[in-house]
Every structure is written in C-alpha cells, then in structure tokens.
N, C-alpha and C positions, 0 to 999 in steps of 0.2 A: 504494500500500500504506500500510496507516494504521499507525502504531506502537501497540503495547497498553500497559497499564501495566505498570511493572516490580515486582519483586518487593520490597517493605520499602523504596520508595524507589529499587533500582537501575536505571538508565539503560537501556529496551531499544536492541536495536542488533543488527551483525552483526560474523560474524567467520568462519575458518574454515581448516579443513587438510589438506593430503594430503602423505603422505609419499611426495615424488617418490622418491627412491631406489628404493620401494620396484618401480616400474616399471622401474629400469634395470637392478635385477638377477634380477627375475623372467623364464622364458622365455614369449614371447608365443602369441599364438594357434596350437595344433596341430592340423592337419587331413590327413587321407587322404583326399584326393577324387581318382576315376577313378588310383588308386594313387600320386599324389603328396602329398607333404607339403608345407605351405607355413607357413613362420610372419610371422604380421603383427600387424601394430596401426595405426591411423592415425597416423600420424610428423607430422602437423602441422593446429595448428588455428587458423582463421581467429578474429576477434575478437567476430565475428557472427555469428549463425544466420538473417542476413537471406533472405527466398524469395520467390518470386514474389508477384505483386501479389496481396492478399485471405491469403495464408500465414501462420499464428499463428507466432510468433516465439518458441524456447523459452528466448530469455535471460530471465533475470530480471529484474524490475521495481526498480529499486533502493530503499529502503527511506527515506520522509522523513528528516532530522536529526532525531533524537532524542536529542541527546547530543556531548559530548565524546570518549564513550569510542569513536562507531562513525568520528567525524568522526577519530581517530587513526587506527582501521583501515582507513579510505577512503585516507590519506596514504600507511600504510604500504604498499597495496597499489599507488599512484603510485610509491613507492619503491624497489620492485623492479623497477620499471622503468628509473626514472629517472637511479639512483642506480649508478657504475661501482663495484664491489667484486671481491675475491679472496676467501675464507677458506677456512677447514675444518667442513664439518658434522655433526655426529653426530646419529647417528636410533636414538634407543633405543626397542625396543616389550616389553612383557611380557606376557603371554598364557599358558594352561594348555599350552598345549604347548610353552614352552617360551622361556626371554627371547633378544635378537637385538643387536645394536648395529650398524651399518653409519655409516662414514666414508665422508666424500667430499670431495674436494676442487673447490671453485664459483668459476669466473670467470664474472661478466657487466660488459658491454659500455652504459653510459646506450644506452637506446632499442634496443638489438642485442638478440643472440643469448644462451644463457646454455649455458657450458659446464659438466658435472659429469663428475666421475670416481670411481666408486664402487666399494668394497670391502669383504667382512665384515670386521670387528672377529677380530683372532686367528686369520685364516686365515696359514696357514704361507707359502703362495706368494699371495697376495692379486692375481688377475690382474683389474687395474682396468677396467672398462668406462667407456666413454664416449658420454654422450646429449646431443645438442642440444636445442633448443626455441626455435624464434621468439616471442620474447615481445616483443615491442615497444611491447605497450600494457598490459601487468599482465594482460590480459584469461586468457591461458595457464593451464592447469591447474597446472603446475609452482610457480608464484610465488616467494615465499621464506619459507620455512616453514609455506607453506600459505595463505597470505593472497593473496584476487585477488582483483580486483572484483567479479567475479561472485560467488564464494563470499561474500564479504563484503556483499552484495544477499542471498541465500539463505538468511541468518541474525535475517534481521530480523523474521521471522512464525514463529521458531521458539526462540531465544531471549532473554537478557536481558543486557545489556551494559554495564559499569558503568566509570568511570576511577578505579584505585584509588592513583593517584600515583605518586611518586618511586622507582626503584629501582636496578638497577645488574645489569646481564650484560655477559660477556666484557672484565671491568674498563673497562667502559664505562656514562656514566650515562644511564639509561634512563626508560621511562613504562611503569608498569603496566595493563594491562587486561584485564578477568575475565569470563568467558561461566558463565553461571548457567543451570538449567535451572525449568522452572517450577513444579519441586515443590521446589525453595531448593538445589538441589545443584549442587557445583562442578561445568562443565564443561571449564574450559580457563582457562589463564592466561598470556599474552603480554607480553614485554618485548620495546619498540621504543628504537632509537636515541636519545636525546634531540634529537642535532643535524639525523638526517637523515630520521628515524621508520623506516628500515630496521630490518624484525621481525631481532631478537637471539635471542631463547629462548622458547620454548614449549611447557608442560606441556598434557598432556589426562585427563581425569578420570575414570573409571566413576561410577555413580550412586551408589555406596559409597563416594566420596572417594576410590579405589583409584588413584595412581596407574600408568596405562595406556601412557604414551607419551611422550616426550621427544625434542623438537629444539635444539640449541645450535649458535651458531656459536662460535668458537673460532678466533684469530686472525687475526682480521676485519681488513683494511685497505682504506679506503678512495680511492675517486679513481681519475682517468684511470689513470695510474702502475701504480695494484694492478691494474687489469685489462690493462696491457699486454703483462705477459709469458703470455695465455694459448696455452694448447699450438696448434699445430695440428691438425688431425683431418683424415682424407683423406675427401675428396668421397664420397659414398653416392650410390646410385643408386633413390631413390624417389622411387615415384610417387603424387605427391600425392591426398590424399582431400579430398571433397566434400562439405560440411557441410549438411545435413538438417532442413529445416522440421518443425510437426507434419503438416503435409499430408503430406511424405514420408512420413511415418512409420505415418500411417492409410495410405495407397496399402501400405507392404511388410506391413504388418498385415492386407491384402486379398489380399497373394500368398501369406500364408500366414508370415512370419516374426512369430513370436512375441514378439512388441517389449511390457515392462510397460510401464504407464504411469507407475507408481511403484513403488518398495520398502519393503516393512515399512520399520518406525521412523521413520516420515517422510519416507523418501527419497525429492526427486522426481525428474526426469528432466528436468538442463536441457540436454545437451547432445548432438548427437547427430551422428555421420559415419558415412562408407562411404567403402572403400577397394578398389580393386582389386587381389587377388594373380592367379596363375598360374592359381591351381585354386579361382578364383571371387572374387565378391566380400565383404568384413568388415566388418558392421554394429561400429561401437565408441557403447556407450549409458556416459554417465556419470551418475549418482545422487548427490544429497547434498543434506543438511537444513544445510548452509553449516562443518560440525563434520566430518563421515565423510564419508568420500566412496567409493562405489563404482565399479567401472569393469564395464564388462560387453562383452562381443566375442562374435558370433557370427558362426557361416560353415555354409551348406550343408553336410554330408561327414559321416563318421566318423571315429575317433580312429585314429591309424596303429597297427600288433599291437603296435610296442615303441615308449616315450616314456623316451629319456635321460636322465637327469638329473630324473625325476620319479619319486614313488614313492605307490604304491597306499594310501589309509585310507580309513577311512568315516566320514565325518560327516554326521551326523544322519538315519544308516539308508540313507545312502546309497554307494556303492564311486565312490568321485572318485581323481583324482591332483592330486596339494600339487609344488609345483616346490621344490624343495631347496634353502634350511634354513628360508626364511625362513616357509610352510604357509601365507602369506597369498595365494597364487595358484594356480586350485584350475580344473581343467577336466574336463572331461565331457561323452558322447553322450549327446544325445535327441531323438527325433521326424523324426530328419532332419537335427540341428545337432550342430555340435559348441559348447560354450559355456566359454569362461574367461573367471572371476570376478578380479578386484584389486580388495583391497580395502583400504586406512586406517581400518578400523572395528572395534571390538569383537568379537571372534569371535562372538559371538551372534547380532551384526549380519549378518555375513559368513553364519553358518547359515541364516538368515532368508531371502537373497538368494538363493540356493541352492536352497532350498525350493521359489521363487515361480517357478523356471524348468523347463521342459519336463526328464523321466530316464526313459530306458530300465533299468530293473532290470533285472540279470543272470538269466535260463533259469533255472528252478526246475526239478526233476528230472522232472516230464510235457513239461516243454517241452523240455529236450534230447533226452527218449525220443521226442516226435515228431517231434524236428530230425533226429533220427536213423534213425527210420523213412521219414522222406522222402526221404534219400538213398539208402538201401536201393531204396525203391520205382523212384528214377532210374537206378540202376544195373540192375537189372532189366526198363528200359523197352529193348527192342531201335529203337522208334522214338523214341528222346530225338534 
C-alpha cells in the first residue's frame, strides 16, 4: 500500500477505535430457531485470517512509514499488548438519541488476557459485567482504546495522520496525535503515554468538529504489580469459532448467506468468523475504515415473539429493536436471518449498515387479510 499525500503538509498514517464496552454491555445475537433461543457472538479471535493454500487473506496490508505520527500508533498498539496495566475507563458517546457514559474497570496481563468490568455511569444498582479477550498480540479487536494493529493498517488508505506533540492525560505526560479527514476535518485525536506509548485519551470527531465520542483512562497504574490483583472470573464454557478466509466467504455467499462485501462510508470487511451455537451456526462480519468500526452477526432463524431487555423503534423506515440504553445494538429478521448490528460509528453510519442488509417489513393490511384468509381456508380443509 502506497501512502498518498497529506493534507497542508500533514503526515498520512493510520489509527483507529472501537468502543469495547460497548460489546460487553450490549445483549448479543437473538434467534428463534426450531423454537429455541440462543444468544452468541464469537468469544475469540485468532491473530490471523490465514486459509488454505491459494485463500485471499482479509487482514490488512499494513501501510508503509509515512510518518512519526503512525510509527506512534504502531507502538501504541504493541502497547497494549505488551505493557501490564490496571485503570479505570470511561467511554462517553453523544448521539441524537441521546448521550451514555459507561465505566469500566481494565486489568491486563504483558502478553495475556485483558480483563474489563463494565457498568453504566449513574445506574443505581450498577451490576458489572465481565468480558475476557485473548489478546496476546494487539492483533484483538478490543485493544486499548481502540488502537490495534490491524485497525491501525486500515487507516492508512483512508486517512491522514499527523504528530502534533507534547501533551498530558491522566496527569501523565503524553504525545499527541491527530486523524484528519481528507476534506481538512478533525477526525480523532489520541494521547499516548510518553514512557510507554500506552493510548491515555481519545476524542473522535463528526465532520462538523462535533465532538462525538470520548475515551479516558483515569487512574492508570502501571506494571506487573497493577495487574496483579486482577479479579478472578469462573471458567465459561465456549466453544471456540473458526476464522474465515474470502474463499469462505464466496462458498457461504453461494449457500445463500448474504455476507457485504463492504459498508457505506468506506467500511471494508476485514474480519470474519463462525461460530457454532445450539440452534445453528453465527457468521460474526467486522467492518471498518480503521476510525468506526462495525460488527455484524448473523444466524439462520427468526427473532423469538418477546426480546427482554430490548425495545421496538424504527430507524430509517425500518421497525428494528435497540438493546437498552445504550440504541447502538440494533437487531432484526430478514430473508431467512436474523441480523445484529454493533456499532462505534456515527448513527448515520450505523443507519447506512442497516440499510445495506436483507428486512422483512411488517404485513401491510392485504397481506394480513390474506394471512388471514388462508387460515380460514385451512380450517375448513377437512383433509389438512
């Protein structure tokens, strides 16, 4: 991949986020098949999307040196790896429906596992959840505050990346750097560690300068020590999913599952697994231009008569259900599937993705008057 010129002088490069939280307190994939319910997501991902011999490989191409500022984000995303830490996170988002703040508390382990425990902000009884993730090589979707290798690859053919110097988060002195879009607008702006380049703090922008999104750590401690008092968590019993070449992906595309190949706004599709539940198996598609990140999960079935904890809107003409409070995880039947959306993007973004996948609209009044008539006519079959 060749780097382009940047904008007024700035550094192309990459960089990139997702707000893990926001997976651990969304509920996952809902399905009713053969009248069971099963909720999933792939619970773990390999570092590779390596496949058999001649299989196109959908990791990203990593992006030449262009710069100081992406040569920071390569380190930082070494860093979460490498580096043992405790702290506290906050994940703030604001959006028209409504703003969100989510705490968590993050142990990782140099080269291990990375524990969080999350809670809304100002809930009365705050009952913390807790997600694992093998992250061992940065490669993980999770990262720390969004920065992984991969992502930070994915950014490089999409925006521009600048070192804007000296700063300072979590009363720690830090290095600033700036994701620019290529019509000159802020996208995102990053404070790393000075000592260890461990990502501190990160704003993200709309194309309006709006700020959109905020991650902070907040009393960060470093070293073996801070990671040794992490909690324990009792044993789970999952079963691991199988990471998905493009060749996988044309073969499920031929049986008929409706896999994009990419999402408005640039999203491409670099990541891809399958998992087996009870009541079949769960395609999990991840999307992103290195900046948002989509998640996408489908499963054969339809949606069970009543979803707990989820509650009915329509976004953009369409009748979905939002998992409660956070409306950034959004599922729905079509075709055959059942599909939920996670998304770290822009609500527009999020409506976009939405848009681009398979929907059964709800019986408009000839078609319950024939839904209706056909039972009629079955009840009146003496040979049914």
């Amino acid at each position: 991949m060749t780097c382009r010129e940047g904008l007024a002088g700035r550094l192309p490069g990459s960089l990139a986020t997702i707000a893990a939280m926001v997976a651990l307190l969304a509920p996952c994939l809902l399905v009713a098949a053969c009248s069971r319910t099963a909720a999933a997501t792939a619970e773990s991902r390999e570092s590779s999307l390596s496949g058999p011999s001649g299989a196109v490989d959908l990791k990203p191409t990593p992006p030449e040196d262009c710069g100081p500022g992406l040569k920071l984000l390569r380190e930082a995303a070494e860093a979460g790896s490498t580096v043992s830490y405790q702290g506290v996170e906050m994940v703030s988002t604001w959006a028209v429906t409504g703003d969100s703040t989510m705490i968590a508390d993050v142990w990782h382990r140099s080269g291990g596992s990375t524990l969080v425990q999350a809670a809304l902000a100002g809930a009365v009884s705050p009952a913390r959840q807790a997600g694992i993730s093998d992250d061992t090589d940065s490669q993980a979707p999770e990262g720390v505050l969004g920065v992984t290798a991969q992502l930070v690859s994915l950014l490089g053919a999409d925006y521009d990346l600048s070192y804007e110097g000296p700063g300072s988060a979590d009363s720690r002195p830090a290095q600033m750097v700036e994701v620019w879009r290529e019509d000159g607008s802020l996208a995102a702006r990053f404070w790393l560690d000075q000592e260890t380049k461990l990502p501190l703090r990160r704003e993200v922008f709309d194309s309006s300068a709006r700020l959109i999104g905020e991650d902070v750590f907040i009393d960060l401690k470093l070293g073996a020590a801070a990671a040794a008092g992490t909690p324990t968590v009792p044993a789970r019993d999952v079963t691991a999913g199988a990471q998905l070449t493009a060749v996988d992906l044309t073969n499920m595309r031929a049986r008929g599952w409706p896999v994009p190949a990419a999402l408005p706004d640039g999203l491409s599709l670099f990541e891809a697994g399958e998992a087996p539940t009870r009541s079949g198996e769960v395609l999990d598609l991840s999307y992103s231009d290195g900046l948002f990140v989509v998640s996408v999960f489908m499963q054969r079935g339809d949606l069970p008569a009543k979803l707990t904890g989820w509650q009915k809107i329509t976004l953009d003409g369409r009748n979905v259900y939002t998992a409660e409070p956070d409306q950034r995880s959004i599922t729905w039947a079509g075709q055959g599937f059942v599909f939920t959306v996670m998304a770290d993007a822009p609500p527009a973004t999020l409506n976009q993705a939405v848009d681009t996948l398979p929907y059964d609209p709800p019986p408009g009044f000839w078609g319950r008057l024939s839904r209706g008539f056909g039972r009629l006519a079955s009840w009146a079959n003496p040979f049914r």
